[in-house]
C-alpha positions in Angstrom: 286.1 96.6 39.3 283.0 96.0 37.7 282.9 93.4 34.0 280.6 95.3 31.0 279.1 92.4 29.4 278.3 93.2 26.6 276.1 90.9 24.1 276.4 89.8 20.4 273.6 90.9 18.1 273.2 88.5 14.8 272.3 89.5 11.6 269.8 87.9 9.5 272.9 86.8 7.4 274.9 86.0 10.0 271.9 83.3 11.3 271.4 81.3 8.0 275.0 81.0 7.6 275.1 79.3 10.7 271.8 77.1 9.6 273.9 76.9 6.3 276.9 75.3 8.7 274.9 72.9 10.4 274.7 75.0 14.0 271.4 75.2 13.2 269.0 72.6 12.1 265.3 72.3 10.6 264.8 70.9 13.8 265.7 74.1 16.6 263.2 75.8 16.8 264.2 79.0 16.7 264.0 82.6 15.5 265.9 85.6 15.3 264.5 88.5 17.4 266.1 91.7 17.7 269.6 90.0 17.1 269.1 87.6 19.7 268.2 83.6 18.5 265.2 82.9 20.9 264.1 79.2 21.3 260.5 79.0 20.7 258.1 77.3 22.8 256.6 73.5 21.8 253.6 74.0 19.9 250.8 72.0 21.9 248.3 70.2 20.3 245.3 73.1 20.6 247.6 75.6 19.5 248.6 73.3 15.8 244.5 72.9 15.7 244.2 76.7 15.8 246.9 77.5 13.2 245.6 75.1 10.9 241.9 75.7 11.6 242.8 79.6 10.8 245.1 78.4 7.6 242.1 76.8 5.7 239.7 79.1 6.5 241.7 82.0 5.2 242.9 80.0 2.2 239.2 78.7 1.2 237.7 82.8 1.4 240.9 84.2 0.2 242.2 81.9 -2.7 244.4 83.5 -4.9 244.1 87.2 -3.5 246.6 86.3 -1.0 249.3 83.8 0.2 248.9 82.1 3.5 252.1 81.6 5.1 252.1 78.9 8.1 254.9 78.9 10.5 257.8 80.5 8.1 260.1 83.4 8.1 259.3 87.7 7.6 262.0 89.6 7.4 261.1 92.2 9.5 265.3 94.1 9.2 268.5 93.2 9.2 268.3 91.7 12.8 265.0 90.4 13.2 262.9 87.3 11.3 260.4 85.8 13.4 258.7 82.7 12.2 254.9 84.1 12.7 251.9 81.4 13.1 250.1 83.0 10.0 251.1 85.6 7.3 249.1 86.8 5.0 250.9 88.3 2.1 250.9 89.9 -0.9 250.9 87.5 -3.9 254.2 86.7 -5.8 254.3 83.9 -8.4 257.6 82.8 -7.1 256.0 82.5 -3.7 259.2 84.4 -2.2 261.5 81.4 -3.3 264.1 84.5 -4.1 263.8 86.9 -1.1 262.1 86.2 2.0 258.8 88.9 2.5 259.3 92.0 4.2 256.6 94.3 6.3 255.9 95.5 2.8 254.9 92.4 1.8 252.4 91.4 4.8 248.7 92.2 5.0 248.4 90.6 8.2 250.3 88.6 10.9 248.5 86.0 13.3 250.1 84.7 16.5 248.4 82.0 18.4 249.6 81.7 21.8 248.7 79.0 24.5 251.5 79.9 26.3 253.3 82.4 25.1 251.0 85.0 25.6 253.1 88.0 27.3 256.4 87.4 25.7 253.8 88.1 21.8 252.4 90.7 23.8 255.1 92.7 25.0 258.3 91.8 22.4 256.7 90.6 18.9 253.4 93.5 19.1 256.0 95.9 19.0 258.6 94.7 16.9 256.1 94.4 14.2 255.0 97.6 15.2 258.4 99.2 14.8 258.9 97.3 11.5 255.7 98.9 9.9 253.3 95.6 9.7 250.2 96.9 9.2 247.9 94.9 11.4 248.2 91.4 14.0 246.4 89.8 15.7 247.2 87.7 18.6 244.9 85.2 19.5 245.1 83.9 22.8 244.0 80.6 23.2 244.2 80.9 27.5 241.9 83.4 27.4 240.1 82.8 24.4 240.8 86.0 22.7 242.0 87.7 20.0 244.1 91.1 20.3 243.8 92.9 16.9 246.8 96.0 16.5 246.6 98.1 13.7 248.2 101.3 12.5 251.5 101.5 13.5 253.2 104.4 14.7 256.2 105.8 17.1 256.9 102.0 18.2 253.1 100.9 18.9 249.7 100.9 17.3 247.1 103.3 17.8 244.4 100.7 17.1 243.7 98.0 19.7 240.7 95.8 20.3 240.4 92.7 22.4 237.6 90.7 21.3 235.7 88.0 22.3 232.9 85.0 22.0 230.1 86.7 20.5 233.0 89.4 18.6 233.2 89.2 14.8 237.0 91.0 12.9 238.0 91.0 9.8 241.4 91.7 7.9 241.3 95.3 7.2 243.1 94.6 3.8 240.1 92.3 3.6 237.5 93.9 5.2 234.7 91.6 3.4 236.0 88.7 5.3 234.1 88.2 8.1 234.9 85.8 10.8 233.2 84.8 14.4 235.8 84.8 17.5 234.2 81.5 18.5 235.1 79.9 15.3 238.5 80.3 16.2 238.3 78.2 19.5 
């Protein structure tokens, strides 16, 4: 006789209650992915300089055209809110103090990865895909990279680049922005 196991998919409700009840802390780090709360890797020294390297330079080009969200939630649907390294969103004066963003909200997602590469690659691409997010980027600091997805569709994105020392991208919600690969390493 063979056992079904079957597992228990959390709702975003569901996981801040139990942050609300103390079974989770500010300190477990953690996100909710596809239902399942997924312990995040340490953040290592090069990848902090990266996020925060990235942070002020889009905050000193983009000032008030856009909020810069470091390391906090996007409500992607009811069973997923990843904690991205970078969201760019669309302004609010309360600065989402009533209702976490949604993929409506986000002009652009950064992930910074110095270990973490595949598991970005192969579950949070397409779960922003399949939530609507119009464009990431994953910027791998192993390789020295950046993976830029745009316009999703069926699950995926039809636009992919990987680019390199000597590449220049831009936001395509900012498309006057212009910055060099190498100044993100």
């Amino acid at each position: 006789m063979s056992v079904q196991i079957e597992r228990r998919h959390f709702t975003v409700s569901e996981y801040h209650r139990m942050a609300e009840a103390g079974i989770l802390t500010e300190d477990d780090r953690v996100e909710l992915i596809d239902g399942e709360i997924i312990e995040m890797a340490p953040i290592g020294v090069r990848h902090a300089a990266c996020v925060d390297k990235l942070a002020d330079w889009f905050r000193e080009r983009l000032g008030r055209a856009a909020i810069v969200r470091v390391q906090n939630p996007i409500r992607l649907d009811e069973y997923s809110e990843p904690e991205p390294d970078i969201a760019l969103l669309r302004r609010r004066e309360d600065f989402y103090s009533q209702s976490a963003p949604t993929p409506n909200d986000v002009f652009l997602i950064v992930e910074v990865s110095d270990s973490s590469a595949e598991y970005d690659r192969k579950v949070k691409v397409p779960l922003y895909a399949r939530a609507q997010v119009t464009e990431v980027w994953l910027v791998d600091l192993v390789e020295e990279s950046v993976e830029v997805y745009a316009q999703p569709f069926g699950g995926g994105y039809l636009k992919f680049e990987n680019l390199k020392r000597g590449d220049t991208l831009a936001p395509q919600a900012f498309p006057d922005l212009h910055l060099e690969v190498a100044d993100i390493f």
